[in-house]
N, C-alpha and C positions, 0 to 999 in steps of 0.2 A: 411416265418414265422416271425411272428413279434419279437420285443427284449422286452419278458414278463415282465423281472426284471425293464428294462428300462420303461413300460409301468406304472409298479407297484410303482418305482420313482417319479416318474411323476405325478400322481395320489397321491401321499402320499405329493408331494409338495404344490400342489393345495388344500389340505386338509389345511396344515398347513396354507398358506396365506390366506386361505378365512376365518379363523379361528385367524388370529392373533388380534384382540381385545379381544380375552378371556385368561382366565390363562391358562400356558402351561399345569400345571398340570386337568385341565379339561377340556383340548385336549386330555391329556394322559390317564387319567380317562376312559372317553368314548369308545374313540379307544381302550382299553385294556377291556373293557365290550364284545364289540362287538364282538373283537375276537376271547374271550371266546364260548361266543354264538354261534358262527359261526364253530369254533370248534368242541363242545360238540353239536351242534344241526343243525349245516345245515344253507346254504344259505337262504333259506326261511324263518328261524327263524331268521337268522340276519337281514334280511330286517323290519320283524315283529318288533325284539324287537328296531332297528332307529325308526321307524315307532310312539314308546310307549313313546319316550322321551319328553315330556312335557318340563319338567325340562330345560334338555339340548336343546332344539329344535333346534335353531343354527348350533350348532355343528354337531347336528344330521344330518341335513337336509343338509352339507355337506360332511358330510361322505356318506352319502345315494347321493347324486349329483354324486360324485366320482366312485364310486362304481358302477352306472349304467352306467356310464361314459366306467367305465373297461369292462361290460356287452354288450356294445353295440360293442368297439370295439371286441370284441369276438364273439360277434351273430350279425352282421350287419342287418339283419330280424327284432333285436327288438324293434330297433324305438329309438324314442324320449323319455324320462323319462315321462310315464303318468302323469297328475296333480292329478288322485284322487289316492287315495290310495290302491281303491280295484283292478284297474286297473294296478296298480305298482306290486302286490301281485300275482294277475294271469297271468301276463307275468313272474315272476318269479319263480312262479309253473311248468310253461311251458318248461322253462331251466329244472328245478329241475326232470323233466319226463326226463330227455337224460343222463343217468349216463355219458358217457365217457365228455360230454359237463359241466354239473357239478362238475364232479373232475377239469376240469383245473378251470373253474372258482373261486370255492372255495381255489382251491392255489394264484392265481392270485389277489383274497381279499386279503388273509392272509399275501400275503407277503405287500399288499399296508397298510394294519393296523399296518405290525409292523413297516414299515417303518415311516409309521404318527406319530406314538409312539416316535419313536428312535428321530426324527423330531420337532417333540412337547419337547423333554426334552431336547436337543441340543438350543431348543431359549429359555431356559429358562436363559442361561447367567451364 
């Protein structure tokens, strides 16, 4: 079995660095949206609402990088991160049918969101 926390590190680091041209605080902004979401509404809605950020896209589309990144290493089956969107949404539908595969997933986010978090305000200096 793999080292979740450490994968979840790891994941939260790559966040930060792909992400260090923007302000930490809207690194932390983001990340703290999502995990909301993801939270109160499910993996599937957290991929939805990355998916919505216009605004942030950047940011978004690294945490969304990351995150399927953690998906993959957990579903080896799922491939590559699709390019379209709808294609990214119904492979994550597909997880989201397998509860016990789901529950780790959605831990394995939330610990890498709050780690981006903790992450993002730590380079703030």
């Amino acid at each position: 079995m793999d080292n979740l926390d450490l994968m979840a590190a790891q994941a939260a680091q790559r966040i930060t660095d792909a992400t260090a041209r923007h302000k930490s605080a809207e690194v932390d902004n983001l990340a703290t949206k999502v995990l909301g979401v993801l939270q109160e509404n499910g993996v599937y809605a957290a991929v939805l609402y990355l998916l919505s950020r216009e605004r942030e896209k950047p940011i978004a589309r690294a945490i969304d990088h990351e995150l399927w990144g953690l998906l993959q290493s957990l579903q080896p089956g799922v491939g590559a991160r699709p390019t379209k969107e709808e294609e990214e949404l119904k492979a994550v539908a597909a997880v989201a049918a397998q509860p016990e595969d789901l529950l780790l997933v959605k831990r394995l986010w939330e610990q890498a969101l709050i780690y981006a978090r903790y992450q993002a305000k730590a380079r703030e200096g």
